[in-house]
Biotite code that builds the C-alpha atoms (Angstrom):
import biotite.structure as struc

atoms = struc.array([
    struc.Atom([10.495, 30.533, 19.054], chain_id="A", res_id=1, res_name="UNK", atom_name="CA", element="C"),
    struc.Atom([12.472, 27.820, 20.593], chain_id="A", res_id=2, res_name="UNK", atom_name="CA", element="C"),
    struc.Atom([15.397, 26.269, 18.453], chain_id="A", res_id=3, res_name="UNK", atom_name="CA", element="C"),
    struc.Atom([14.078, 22.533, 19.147], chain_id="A", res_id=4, res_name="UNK", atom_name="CA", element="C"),
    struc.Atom([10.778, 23.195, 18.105], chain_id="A", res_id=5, res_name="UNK", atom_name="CA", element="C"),
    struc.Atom([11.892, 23.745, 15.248], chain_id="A", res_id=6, res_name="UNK", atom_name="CA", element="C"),
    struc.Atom([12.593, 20.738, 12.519], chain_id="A", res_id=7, res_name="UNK", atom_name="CA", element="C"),
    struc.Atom([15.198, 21.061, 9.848], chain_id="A", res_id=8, res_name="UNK", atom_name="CA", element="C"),
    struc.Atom([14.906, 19.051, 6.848], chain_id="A", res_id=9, res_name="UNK", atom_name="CA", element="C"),
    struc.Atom([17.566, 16.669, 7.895], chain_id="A", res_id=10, res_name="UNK", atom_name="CA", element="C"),
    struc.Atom([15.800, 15.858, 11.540], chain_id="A", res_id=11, res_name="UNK", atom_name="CA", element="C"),
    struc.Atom([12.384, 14.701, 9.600], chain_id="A", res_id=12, res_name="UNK", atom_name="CA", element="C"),
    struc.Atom([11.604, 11.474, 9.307], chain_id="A", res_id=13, res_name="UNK", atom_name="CA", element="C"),
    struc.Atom([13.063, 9.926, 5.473], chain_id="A", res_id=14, res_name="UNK", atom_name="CA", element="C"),
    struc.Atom([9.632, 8.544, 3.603], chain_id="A", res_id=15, res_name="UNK", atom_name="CA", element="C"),
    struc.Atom([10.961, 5.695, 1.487], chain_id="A", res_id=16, res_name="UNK", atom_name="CA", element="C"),
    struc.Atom([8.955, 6.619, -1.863], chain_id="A", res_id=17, res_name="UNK", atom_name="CA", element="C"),
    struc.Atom([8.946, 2.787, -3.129], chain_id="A", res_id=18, res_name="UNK", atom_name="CA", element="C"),
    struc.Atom([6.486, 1.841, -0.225], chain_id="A", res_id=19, res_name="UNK", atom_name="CA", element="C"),
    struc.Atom([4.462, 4.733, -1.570], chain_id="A", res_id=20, res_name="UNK", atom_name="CA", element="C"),
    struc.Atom([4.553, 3.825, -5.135], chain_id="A", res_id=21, res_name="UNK", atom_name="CA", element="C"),
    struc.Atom([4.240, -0.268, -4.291], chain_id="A", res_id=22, res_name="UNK", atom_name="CA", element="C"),
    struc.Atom([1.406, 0.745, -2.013], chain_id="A", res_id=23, res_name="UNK", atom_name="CA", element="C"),
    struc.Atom([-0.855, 1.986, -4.734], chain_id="A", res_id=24, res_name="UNK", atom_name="CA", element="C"),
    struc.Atom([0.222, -0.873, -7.772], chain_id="A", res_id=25, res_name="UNK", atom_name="CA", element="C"),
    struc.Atom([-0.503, -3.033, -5.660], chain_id="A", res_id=26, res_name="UNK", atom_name="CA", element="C"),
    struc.Atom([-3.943, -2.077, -4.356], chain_id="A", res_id=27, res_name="UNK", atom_name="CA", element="C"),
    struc.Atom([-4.506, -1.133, -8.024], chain_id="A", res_id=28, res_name="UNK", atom_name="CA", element="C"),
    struc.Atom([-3.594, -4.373, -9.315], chain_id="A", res_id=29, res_name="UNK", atom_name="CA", element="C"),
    struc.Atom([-5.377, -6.543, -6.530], chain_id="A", res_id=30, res_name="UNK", atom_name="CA", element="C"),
    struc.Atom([-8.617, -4.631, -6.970], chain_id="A", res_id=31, res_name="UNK", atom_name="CA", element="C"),
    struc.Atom([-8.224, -5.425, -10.460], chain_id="A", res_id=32, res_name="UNK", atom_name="CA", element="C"),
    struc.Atom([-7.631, -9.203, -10.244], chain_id="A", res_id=33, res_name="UNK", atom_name="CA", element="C"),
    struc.Atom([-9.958, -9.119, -7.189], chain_id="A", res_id=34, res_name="UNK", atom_name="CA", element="C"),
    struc.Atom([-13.326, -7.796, -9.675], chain_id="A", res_id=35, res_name="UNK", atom_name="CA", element="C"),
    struc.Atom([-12.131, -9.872, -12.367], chain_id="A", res_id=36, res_name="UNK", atom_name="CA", element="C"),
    struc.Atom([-12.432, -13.121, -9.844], chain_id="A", res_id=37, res_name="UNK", atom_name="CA", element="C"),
    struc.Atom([-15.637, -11.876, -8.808], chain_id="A", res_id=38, res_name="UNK", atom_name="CA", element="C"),
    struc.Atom([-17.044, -11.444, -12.156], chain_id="A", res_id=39, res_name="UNK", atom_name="CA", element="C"),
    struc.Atom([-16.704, -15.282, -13.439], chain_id="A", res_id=40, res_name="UNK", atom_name="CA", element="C"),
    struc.Atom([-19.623, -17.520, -12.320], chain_id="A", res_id=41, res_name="UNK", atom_name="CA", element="C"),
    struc.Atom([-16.870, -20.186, -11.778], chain_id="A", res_id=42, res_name="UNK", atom_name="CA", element="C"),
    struc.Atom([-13.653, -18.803, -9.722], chain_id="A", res_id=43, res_name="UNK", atom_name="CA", element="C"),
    struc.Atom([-11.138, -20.501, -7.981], chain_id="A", res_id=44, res_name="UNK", atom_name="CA", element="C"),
    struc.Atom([-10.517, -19.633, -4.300], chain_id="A", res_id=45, res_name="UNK", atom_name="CA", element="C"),
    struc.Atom([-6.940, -19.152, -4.790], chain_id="A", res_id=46, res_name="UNK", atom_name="CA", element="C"),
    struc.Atom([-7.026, -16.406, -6.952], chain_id="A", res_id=47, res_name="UNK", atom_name="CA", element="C"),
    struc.Atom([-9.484, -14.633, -5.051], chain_id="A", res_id=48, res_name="UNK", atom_name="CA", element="C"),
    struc.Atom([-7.356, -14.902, -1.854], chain_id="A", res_id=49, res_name="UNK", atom_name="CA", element="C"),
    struc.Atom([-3.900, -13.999, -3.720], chain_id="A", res_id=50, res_name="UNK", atom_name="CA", element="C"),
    struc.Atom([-6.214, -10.258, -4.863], chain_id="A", res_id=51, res_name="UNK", atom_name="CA", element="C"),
    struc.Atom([-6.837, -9.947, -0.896], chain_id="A", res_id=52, res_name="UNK", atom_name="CA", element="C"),
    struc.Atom([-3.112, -10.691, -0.203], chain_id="A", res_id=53, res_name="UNK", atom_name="CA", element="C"),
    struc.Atom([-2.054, -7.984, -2.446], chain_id="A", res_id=54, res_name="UNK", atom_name="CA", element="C"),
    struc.Atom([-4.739, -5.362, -1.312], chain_id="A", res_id=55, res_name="UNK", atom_name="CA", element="C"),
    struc.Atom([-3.661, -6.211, 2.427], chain_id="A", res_id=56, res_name="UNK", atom_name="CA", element="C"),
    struc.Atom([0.150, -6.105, 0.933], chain_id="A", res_id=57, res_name="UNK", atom_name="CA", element="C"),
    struc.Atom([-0.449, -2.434, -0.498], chain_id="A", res_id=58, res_name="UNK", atom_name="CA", element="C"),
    struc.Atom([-2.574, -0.935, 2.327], chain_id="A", res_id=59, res_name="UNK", atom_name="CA", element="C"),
    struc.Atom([0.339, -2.167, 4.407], chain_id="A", res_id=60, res_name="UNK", atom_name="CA", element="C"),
    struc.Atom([3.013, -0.485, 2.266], chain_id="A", res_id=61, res_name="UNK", atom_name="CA", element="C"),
    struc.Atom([0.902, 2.559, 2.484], chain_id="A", res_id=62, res_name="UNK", atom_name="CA", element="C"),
    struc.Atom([1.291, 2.131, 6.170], chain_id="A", res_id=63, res_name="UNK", atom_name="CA", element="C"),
    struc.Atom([4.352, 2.301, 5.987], chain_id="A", res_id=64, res_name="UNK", atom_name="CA", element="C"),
    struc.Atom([4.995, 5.394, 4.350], chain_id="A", res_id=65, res_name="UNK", atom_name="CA", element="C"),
    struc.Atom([2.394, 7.626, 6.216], chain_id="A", res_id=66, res_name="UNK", atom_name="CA", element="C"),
    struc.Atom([3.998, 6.215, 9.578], chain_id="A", res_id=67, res_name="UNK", atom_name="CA", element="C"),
    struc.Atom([7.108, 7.809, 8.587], chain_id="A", res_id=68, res_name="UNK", atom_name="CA", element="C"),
])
């Protein structure tokens, strides 16, 4: 086997475990707000946009991390 195909530790990409972690709250916690906006007969747009911006926030944190 060839030396550069192989990858120490220290030539891998660093995953930054706070996108990771930030990533899943806040799909968790938009999904959340998001169902409880959908489940009043009377909700406000705002709120219901704000749960989108945080799913779109975490799938982009999770982005991040699995991009490396």
């Amino acid at each position: 086997m060839n030396n550069e195909e192989i990858k120490t530790y220290e030539e891998r990409p660093q995953r930054n475990k706070w996108n990771l972690i930030l990533g899943i709250l806040f799909i968790g916690y938009g999904s959340f707000r998001l169902y409880q906006k959908l489940q009043l007969p009377d909700s406000d747009n705002f709120g219901i946009f704000l749960a989108v911006g945080f799913i779109l926030f975490g799938i982009y944190d999770l982005w991040k991390y699995f991009k490396g």
